[in-house]
N, C-alpha and C positions, 0 to 999 in steps of 0.2 A: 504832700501834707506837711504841714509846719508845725511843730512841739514847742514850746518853752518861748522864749523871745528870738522867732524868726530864726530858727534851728530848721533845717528838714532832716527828715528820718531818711535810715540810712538802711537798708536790706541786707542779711547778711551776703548775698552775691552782688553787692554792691562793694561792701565792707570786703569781701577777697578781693573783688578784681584790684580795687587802691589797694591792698596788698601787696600783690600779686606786683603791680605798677613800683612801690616803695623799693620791694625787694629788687627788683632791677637795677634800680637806679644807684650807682656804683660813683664813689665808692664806700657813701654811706648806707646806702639801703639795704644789706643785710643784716646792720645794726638796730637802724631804725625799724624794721619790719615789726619786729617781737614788741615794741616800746607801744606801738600803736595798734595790733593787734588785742594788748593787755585794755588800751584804754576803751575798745569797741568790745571786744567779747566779755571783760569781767566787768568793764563798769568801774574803772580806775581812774582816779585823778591824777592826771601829771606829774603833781609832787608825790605820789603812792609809787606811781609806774618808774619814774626816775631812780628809786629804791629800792628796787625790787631785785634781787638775785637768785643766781640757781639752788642755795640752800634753802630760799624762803618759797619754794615750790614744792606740789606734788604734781608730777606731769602726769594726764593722761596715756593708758597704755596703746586707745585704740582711739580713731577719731571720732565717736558715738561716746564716748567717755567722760566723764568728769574730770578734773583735777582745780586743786588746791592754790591757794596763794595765799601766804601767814604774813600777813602786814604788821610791823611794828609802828614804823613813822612814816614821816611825810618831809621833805624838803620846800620851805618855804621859799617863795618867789619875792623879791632879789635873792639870790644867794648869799647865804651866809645869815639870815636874820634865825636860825637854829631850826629844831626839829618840831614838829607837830604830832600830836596823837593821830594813827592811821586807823579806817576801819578794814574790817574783816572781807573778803571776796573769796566766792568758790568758783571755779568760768569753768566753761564747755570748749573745747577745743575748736 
């Protein structure tokens, strides 16, 4: 099925296994895994997830869980054109 402008949807056992796939891939992809996880499970935009750190979280204690993500900004695309207003995300583990 196709969403939005020739988008196809993505499962979340789809969305692990390219995880799953990220994380492997050495010797960026255990950086990369969390970046792209944020943008599939909370529904993040690139310049939100690029900014995102361990203070501006409340991690889930169990994987049925909830947890937090306190968005300030966004980093605009080129680099360097300054910060943007971010919105708010709660994601599921």
């Amino acid at each position: 099925m196709l969403v939005g402008s020739m988008i196809p949807d993505v499962n979340p056992g789809q969305a692990r296994a390219l995880l799953d796939a990220i994380e492997k891939h050495r010797p960026s992809g255990p950086l990369l895994m969390p970046f792209f996880a944020a943008l599939y499970f909370a529904g993040l935009r690139p310049e939100e997830a690029v900014n995102l750190r361990e203070k501006d979280m409340t991690l889930p204690d169990t994987p049925d869980t909830w947890g937090e993500f306190y968005l300030t900004t966004a980093t605009r695309t080129p680099a360097g054109s300054g910060p943007i207003p971010a919105k708010s995300a709660t994601s599921a583990a």
